[in-house]
C-alpha positions as a printed NumPy array, in Angstrom:
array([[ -5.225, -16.185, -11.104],
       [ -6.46 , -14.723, -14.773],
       [ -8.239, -18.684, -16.125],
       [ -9.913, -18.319, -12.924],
       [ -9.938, -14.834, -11.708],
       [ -9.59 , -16.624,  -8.152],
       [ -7.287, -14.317,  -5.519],
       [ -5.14 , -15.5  ,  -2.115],
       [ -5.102, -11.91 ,  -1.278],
       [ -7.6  ,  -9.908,   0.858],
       [ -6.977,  -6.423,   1.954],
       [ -8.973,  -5.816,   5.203],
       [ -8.522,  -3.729,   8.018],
       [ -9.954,  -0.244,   6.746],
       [-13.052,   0.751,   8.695],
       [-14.698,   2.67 ,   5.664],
       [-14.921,   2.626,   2.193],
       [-11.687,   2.656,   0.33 ],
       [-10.772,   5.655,  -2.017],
       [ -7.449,   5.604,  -3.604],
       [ -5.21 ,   2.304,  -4.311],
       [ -1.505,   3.155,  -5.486],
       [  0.853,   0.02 ,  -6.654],
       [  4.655,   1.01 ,  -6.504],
       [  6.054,   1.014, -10.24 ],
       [  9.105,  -1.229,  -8.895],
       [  9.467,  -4.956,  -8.475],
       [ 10.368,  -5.559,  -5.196],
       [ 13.046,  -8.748,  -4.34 ],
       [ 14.268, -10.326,  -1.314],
       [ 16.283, -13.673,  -0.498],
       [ 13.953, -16.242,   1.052],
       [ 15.124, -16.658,   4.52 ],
       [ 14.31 , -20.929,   3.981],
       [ 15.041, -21.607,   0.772],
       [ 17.887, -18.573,   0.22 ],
       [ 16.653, -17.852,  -3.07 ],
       [ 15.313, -14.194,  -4.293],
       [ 11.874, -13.867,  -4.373],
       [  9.596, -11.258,  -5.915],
       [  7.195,  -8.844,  -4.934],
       [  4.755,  -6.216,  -5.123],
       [  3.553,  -3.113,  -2.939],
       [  0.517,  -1.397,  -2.887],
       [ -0.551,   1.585,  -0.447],
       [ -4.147,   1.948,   0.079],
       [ -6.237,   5.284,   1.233],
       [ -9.623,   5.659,   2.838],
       [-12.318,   7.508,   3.993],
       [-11.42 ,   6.314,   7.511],
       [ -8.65 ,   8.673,   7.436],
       [ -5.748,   5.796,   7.134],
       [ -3.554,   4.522,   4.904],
       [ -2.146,   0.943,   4.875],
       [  1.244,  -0.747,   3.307],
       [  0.845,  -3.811,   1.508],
       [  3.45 ,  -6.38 ,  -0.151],
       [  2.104,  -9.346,  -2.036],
       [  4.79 , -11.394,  -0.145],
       [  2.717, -10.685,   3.198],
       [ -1.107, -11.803,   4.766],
       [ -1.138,  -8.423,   6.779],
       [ -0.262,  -4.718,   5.851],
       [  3.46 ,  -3.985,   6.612],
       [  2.372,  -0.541,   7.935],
       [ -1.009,   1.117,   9.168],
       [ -1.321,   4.651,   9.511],
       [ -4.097,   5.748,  10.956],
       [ -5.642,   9.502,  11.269],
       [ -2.915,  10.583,   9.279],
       [ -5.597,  13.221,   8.138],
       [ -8.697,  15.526,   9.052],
       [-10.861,  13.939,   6.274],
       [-10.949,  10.845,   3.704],
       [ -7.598,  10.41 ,   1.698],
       [ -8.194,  11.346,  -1.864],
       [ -5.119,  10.319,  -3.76 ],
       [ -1.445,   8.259,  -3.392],
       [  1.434,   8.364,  -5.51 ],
       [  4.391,   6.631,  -5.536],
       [  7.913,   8.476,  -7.008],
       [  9.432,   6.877,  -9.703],
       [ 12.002,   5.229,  -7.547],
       [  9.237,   3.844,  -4.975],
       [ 11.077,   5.199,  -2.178],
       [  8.791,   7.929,  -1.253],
       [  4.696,   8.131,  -1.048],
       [  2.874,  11.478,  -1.246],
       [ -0.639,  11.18 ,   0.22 ],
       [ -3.461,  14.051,  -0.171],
       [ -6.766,  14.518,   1.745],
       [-10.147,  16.557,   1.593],
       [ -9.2  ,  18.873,   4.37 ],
       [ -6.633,  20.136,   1.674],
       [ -3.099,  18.679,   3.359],
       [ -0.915,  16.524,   2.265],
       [  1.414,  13.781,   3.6  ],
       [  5.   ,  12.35 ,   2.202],
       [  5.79 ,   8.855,   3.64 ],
       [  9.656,   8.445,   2.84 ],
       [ 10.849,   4.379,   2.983],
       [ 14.015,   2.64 ,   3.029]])
């Protein structure tokens, strides 16, 4: 909320510092399984020194998705393709990872 820069969102779960956040460039919708209407929403991916990277929507209170040890060191950068269907992922022990979503 910008008038009171108050949040209902908290990202836990990482053991160590976080490095990298990533939001997808798309709008995400789905129909609201009560109320049958569309609803909007975001996604973020999140990297860490822990070695993990986590799925967030906006529409959710826990990551959709937790990958952990994914890598041999901290992840240093995400990036989302234009299209938001695919996640590239790249550490400090020089590898990289592509997450590919439906």
């Amino acid at each position: 909320d910008r008038d009171h820069w108050t949040t209902d969102k908290d990202f836990v779960g990482h053991r160590k510092p976080i490095t990298c956040v990533r939001f997808n460039p798309n709008i995400l919708k789905k129909v609201d399984s009560k109320t049958g209407k569309a609803v909007q929403y975001c996604c973020a991916a999140i990297g860490s020194r822990d070695r993990s990277v986590s799925i967030w929507f906006t529409s959710l209170k826990r990551p959709m998705v937790v990958i952990h040890d994914i890598f041999e060191d901290s992840v240093l950068d995400l990036s989302f393709s234009a299209c938001g269907l695919y996640l590239l992922a790249v550490s400090k022990d020089g590898t990289m990872a592509a997450l590919s979503f439906s």
